[in-house]
N, C-alpha and C positions, 0 to 999 in steps of 0.2 A: 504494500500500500504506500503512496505518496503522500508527501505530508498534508494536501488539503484531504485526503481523506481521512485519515488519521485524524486531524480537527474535525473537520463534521462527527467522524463517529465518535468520537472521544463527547464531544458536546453534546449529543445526545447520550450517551452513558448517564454523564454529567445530571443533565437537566431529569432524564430518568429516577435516581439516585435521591436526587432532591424533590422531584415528586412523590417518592414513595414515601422518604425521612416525614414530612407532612409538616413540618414546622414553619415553612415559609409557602404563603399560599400560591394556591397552581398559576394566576394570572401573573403574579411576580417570577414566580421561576422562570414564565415562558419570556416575559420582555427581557431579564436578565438575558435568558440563552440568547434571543436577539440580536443583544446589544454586543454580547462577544460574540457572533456569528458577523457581525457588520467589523468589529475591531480585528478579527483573527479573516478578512480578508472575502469569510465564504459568502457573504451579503453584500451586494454594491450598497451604497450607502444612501443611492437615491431609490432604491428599491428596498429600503429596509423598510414600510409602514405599509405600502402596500396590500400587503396581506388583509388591512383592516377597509380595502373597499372590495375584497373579492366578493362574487356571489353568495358564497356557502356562509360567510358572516352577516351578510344582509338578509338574507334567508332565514337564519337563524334569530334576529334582533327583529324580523315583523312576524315571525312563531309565535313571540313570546311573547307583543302586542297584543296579538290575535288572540293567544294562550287568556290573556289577562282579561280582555273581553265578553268570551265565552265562559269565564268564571263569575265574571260579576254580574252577568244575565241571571244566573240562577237555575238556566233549562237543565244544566245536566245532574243538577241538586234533585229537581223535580223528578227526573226520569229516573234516577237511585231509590228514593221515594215510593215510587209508583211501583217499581218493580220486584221491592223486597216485600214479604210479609212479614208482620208482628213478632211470629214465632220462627223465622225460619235458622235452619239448623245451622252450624258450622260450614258443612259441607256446600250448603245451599249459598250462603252468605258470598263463600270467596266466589262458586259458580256467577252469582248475579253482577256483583259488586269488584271481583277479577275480572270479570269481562267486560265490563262495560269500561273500565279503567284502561284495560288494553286498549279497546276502541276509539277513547278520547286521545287517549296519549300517540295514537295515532297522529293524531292533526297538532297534536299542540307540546306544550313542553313537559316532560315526564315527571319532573317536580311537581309546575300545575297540578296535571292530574293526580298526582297525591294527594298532594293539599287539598283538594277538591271536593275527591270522597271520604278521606280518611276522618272526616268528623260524622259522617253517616254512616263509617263502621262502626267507630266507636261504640255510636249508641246505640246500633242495630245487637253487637255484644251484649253490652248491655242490659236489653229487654230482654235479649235472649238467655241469659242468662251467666253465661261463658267468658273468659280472659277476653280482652282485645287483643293480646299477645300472640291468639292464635289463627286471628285474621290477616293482622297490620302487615308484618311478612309477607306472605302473600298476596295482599296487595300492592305492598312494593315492587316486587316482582313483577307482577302483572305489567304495571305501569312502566315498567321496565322494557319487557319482551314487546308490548305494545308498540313501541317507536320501531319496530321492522316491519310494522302493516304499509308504511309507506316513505317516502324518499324522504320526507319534513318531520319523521315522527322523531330523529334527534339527533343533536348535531353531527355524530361520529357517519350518520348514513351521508352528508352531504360534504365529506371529508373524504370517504372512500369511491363516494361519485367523481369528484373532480378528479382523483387520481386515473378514475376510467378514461374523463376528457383528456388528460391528458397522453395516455396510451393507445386508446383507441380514437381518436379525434370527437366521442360522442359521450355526455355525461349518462350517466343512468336514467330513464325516463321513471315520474312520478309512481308507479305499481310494477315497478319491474321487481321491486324488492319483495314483493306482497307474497307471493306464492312461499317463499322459505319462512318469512316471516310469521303465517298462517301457520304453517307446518310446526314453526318452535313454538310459536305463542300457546298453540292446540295443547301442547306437548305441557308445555309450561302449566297450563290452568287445568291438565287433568291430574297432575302432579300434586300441584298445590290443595285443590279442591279432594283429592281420596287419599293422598299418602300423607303427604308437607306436612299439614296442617299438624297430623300426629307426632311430628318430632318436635314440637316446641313447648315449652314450657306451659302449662296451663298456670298462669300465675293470676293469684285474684285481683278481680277486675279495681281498676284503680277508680277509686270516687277522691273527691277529693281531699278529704278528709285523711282518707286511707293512705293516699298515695304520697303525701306530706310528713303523716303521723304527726299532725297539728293539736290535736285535743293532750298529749301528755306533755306537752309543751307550753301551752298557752297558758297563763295563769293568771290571776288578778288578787288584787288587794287596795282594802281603800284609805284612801288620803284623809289622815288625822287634822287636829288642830295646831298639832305639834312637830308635822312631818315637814322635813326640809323641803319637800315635794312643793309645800303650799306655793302658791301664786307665780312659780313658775312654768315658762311653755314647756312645748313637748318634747322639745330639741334640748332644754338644761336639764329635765327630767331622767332626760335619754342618756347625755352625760353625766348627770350624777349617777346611774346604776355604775359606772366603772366595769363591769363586766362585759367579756368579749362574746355570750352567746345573747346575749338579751336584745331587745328590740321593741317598741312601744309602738301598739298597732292602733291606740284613743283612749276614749274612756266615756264610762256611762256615769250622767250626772242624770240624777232624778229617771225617767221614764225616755228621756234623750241620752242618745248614742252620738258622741264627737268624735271625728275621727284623725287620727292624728296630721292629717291633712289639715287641718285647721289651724294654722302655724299660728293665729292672733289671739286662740286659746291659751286661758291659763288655769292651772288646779285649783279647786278651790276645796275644802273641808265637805268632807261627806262622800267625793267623788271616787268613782272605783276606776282604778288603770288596769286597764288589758294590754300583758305586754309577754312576748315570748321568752323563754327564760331554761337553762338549764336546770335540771330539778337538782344540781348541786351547788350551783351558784342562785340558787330563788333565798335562800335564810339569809344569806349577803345582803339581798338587796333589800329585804322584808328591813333587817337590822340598819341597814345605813340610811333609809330612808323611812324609819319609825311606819312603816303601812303594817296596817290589818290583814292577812291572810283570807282570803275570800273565795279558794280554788271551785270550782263550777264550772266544767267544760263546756253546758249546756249556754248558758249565759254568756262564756267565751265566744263562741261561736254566733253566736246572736249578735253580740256588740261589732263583730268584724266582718257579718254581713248582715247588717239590716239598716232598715230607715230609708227604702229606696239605693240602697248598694250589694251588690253581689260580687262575688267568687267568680271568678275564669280560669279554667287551664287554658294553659297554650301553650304554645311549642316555637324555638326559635325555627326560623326556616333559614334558608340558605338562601345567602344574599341580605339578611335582615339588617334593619341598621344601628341591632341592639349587639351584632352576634361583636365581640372581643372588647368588649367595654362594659364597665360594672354601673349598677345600678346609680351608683351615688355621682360616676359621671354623668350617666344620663338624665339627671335630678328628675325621675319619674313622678316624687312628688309633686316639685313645684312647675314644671313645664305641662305634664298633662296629664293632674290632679288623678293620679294612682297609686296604690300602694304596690310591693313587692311584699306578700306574705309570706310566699316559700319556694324554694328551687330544690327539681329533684335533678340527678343527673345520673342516667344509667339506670334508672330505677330506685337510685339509692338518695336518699338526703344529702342535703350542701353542707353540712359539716361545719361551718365557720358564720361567720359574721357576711348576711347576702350583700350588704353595703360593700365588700371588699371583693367578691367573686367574679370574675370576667365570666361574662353569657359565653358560649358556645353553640353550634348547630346541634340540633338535638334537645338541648335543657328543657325543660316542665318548670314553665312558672304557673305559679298559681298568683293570681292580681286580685285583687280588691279595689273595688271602684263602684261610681254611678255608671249605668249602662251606657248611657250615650258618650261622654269622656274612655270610657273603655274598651269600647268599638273604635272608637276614633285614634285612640292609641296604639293597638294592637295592629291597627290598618297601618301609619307613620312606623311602627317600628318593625314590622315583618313577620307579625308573629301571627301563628292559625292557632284559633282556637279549637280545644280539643272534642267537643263534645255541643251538642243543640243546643243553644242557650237561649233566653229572653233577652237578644241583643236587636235592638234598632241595624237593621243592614240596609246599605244601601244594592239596591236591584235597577240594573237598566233593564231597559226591554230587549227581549233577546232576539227579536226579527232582526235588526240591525245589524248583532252580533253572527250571528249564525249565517245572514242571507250575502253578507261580506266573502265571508269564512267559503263561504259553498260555492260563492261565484269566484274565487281566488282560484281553488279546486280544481273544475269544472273547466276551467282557463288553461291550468297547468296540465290537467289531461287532456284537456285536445290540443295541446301545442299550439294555444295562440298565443301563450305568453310564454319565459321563461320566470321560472319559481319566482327568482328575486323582486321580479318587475311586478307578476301580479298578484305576490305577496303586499307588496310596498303600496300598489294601490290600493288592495283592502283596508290596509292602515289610513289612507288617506280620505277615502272614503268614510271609517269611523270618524275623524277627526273633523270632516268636513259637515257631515252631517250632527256633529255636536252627541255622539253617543259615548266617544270616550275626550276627555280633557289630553291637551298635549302634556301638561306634567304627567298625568296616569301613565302615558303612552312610553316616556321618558322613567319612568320609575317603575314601568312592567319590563324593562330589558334587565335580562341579566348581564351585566359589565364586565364582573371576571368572567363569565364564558364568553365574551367576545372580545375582549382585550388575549384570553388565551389562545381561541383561533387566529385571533388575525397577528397575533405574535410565533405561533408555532408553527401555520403556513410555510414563512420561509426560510423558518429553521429546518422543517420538514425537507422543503426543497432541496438542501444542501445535500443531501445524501443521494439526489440526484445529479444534479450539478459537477461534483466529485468524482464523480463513479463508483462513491462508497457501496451502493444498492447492487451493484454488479458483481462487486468482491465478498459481500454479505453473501447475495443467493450464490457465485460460485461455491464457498463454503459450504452449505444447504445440499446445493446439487451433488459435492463428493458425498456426500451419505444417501442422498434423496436417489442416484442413480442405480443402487441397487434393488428397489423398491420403486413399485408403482405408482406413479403418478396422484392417483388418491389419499396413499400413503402422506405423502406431501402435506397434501389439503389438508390432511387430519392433523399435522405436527402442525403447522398454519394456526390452526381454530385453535389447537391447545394452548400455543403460547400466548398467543391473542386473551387467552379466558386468561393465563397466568398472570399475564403484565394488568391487565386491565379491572383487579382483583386490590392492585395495591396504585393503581396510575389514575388518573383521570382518563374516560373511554376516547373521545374527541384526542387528544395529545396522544393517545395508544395509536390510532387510526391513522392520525399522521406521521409516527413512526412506522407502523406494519404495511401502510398501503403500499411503499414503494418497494419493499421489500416483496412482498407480495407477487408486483406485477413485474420483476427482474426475476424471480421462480416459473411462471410462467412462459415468458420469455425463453429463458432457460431449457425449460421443457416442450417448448415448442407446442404447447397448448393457450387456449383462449385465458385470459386472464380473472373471466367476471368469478368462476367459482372460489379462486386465491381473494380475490378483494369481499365478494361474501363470506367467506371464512372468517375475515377480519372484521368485517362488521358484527357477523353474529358474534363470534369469540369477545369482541368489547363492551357487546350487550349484557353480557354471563357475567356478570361483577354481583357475584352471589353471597359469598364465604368469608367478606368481613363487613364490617362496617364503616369501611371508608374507600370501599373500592368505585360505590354511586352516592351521589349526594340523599338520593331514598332511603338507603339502607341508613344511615347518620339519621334521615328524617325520623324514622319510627323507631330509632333504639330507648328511648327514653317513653315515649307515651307504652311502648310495648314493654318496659322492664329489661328488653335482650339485653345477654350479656354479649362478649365476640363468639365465648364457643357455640351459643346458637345458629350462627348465621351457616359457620360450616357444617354445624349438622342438619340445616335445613338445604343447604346449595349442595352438599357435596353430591348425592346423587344423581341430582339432575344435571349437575354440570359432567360427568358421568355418561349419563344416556346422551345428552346432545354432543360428548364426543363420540359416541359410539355409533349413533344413528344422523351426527349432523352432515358427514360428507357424503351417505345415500341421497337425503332430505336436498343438499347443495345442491350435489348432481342431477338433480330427478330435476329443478329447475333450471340450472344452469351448465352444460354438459360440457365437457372440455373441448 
């Protein structure tokens, strides 16, 4: 190898290495690799940004428009709704609620469609009876295998297309992908729906209560004549406990509940504080601040949601704009009057003082607030809530959303438009017609996954550029030559599911793609079943929790721990190496 290949491929090692490590996030690694891809020579330097007006990025940024549209319509809430009953079983649940999740996640962004359903599994659990633990999963999944019903279902398919345009001079047309995609997703939701479901944890359903463990916690006691407490707010209150678990959630004066939001409040004699406290530091504070002991969970509970205020779970989502910042920076009390009651993470309790804990993807907060401030909040900071509440939402009307969405479609299958163009007018179309706000439209793109395409593109490229791609699949072909062509395909799909397990899928797809189609090449076969191998192989991100941004979504509302996830993926990831190069070939023949 010469030395620009050597640098490309090193740079991808590189930048692989430090996607897996997960400490510095995926859109940062990929501008870094960039930025030494432009300094080490392999990026002209007026072609280094590029990347970020290619199709498959603009494609991807009016998905997720689109994605945002069709959620806030409400139609596919309704159709979830309509479709499950009251009692239906486990089995029935993922069949209804897995499929329909596929389907969406078809047209729109695989997150989206989580977040979408996963508060009507919750509760659909629920009434049923059973964990949510043994749903959430597999609906991840679902929403997962879903984006291979079509060319837009996620960004790594509109990654592995472009590598076709460029091999074959012609991108993948919008349902070229459908037939294998059908065949995994099938595969996927009979899995999920009679085996999966059985390998997970059946852990008790989380209420909120439960899932906090907030009642042996919460305590109260009332403010004497004599208590230092007297006439000061909530905030000197707060620092005279001196204790690092404790935290003041108000207080009931007379037959009125104040809530510590009330910062112009002061104690006065008589008045009971509800405040959370460890039961080994509560006699500390009972003693430093001369209070009455008044333990009463029932009452607890009361004061920290009543009076027109309730309780929310939610879940940070990905891209939120709580996620790596702790509460006390995002002063939740005084910007939009909400408390932070409790953070679970993992299933388990926060452990420390929540004023000091950075949010993560994934966490369970549990809020406190007035309905409409807490809708309003939860929208600004990203967060889904967990379960049906009595919240004020706002609904557009979904002809709008949908009749956009279908003629965008409808466009891109008959080849009157290309993706980009009559994705980009759908967008334009909602904005024009006043269905969605241009900030919505600007705050439903996901940033890091397009700062990571359009960064990784032409890192991506380097490995063509070089001829690294050449000396990779020769390597491949001295083994691959003893062995059939298929054989290939199968080593393809597996490292694809392996890298894409610990990598981001999209940055997998633009490492494998090219690789891919120099195997091909190679073998003197058509290239489309090597670049499907790749696409499906980056969709299988089953067996941990941070191989999709889903899997992180549901680890915490589900309780999973990581060994769950490989004992729910490892089979199926399994049978789709075993039956996915039939399945490839039966659509796309070499």
């Amino acid at each position: 190898m010469d030395q620009p290949q050597l640098l490309s491929l090193g740079l991808i090692v590189v930048a692989l290495a430090l996607f897996a490590w997960g400490r510095l996030r995926h859109d940062l690694v990929a501008v870094l690799a960039l930025l030494l891809a432009v300094y080490g020579g392999l990026v002209p330097a007026e072609q280094a940004f590029l990347g970020f007006g290619h199709p498959a990025v603009i494609t991807v940024a009016c998905v997720l428009v689109l994605s945002q549209a069709l959620t806030a319509s409400g139609a596919v809430e309704l159709l979830a709704h309509r479709l499950l009953p009251a009692d239906a079983s486990v089995t029935w649940q993922i069949l209804v609620l897995g499929g329909l999740g596929a389907l969406v996640s078809a047209v729109m962004n695989n997150v989206g469609a989580l977040a979408l359903i996963m508060p009507v599994a919750i509760a659909a659990a629920r009434r049923g009876g059973h964990s949510p633990s043994l749903v959430l999963m597999p609906l991840a999944l679902m929403t997962m295998l879903g984006g291979l019903l079509t060319l837009i279902g996620t960004p790594s398919n509109l990654v592995v297309s472009d590598f076709r345009r460029r091999a074959l001079g012609e991108p993948f047309q919008l349902f070229d992908i459908t037939l294998i995609g059908l065949m995994v997703t099938l595969l996927g939701l009979l899995y999920a729906a009679f085996l999966g479901w059985r390998l997970l944890p059946a852990r008790k359903p989380p209420q909120a209560e439960e899932l906090f463990g907030i009642a042996s916690y919460i305590t109260e006691a009332r403010v004497g004549t004599a208590s230092p407490a007297l006439g000061k707010s909530f905030a000197e209150i707060e620092a005279a406990m001196l204790e690092p678990e404790t935290r003041l959630f108000g207080l009931v004066r007379g037959s009125h509940r104040i809530p510590s939001t009330a910062w112009w409040e002061r104690a006065q004699a008589g008045d009971v504080l509800v405040f959370e406290a460890a039961p080994q530091v509560f006699p500390r504070i009972l003693e430093r601040l001369k209070l009455e002991s008044l333990a009463n969970p029932e009452l607890a509970q009361e004061a920290i949601a009543g009076e027109g205020r309730t309780l929310v779970e939610a879940v940070v989502q990905p891209r939120a704009l709580i996620a790596g910042l702790t509460a006390e920076e995002m002063r939740l009390r005084s910007r939009y009057g909400v408390t932070l009651v409790a953070m679970s993470r993992q299933g388990e309790g926060s452990g420390g003082r929540l004023k000091d804990l950075r949010f993560e993807i994934g966490d369970v907060l549990l809020l406190q607030g007035a309905p409409a401030p807490l809708a309003a909040a939860m929208a600004a900071l990203g967060l889904l809530p967990l379960a049906e509440r009595d919240l004020p939402m706002k609904r557009r009307h979904w002809l709008p959303a949908v009749g956009f969405f279908a003629l965008a479609i409808g466009a891109i299958a008959a080849g009157l438009a290309a993706p980009a163009v009559a994705l980009a007018t759908a967008v334009a179309g909602l904005l024009v017609t006043r269905t969605m706000k241009l900030s919505e439209a600007y705050n439903a793109v996901d940033w890091p996954v397009v700062v990571l395409l359009g960064a990784m593109l032409p890192v991506g490229g380097t490995l063509e550029s070089t001829g690294a791609t050449q000396v990779i699949a020769g390597w491949l072909l001295d083994v691959g030559r003893a062995v059939q062509p298929w054989m290939v395909l199968v080593l393809v799909l597996g490292v694809a599911m392996l890298i894409s397990n610990v990598v981001n899928n999209a940055a997998t797809a633009v490492m494998m793609s090219p690789i891919a189609v120099a195997l091909a090449k190679g073998l003197k076969v058509s290239p489309d079943p090597f670049l499907m191998a790749v696409a499906v192989g980056v969709t299988m991100a089953l067996m941990t929790p941070i191989g999709h941004q889903n899997n992180t979504l549901v680890m915490g509302p589900g309780g999973y721990r990581f060994g769950d996830y490989w004992r729910f993926g490892l089979l199926l990831q399994v049978a789709v190496l075993l039956l996915g190069a039939p399945m490839i070939l039966l659509a796309f023949p070499f």
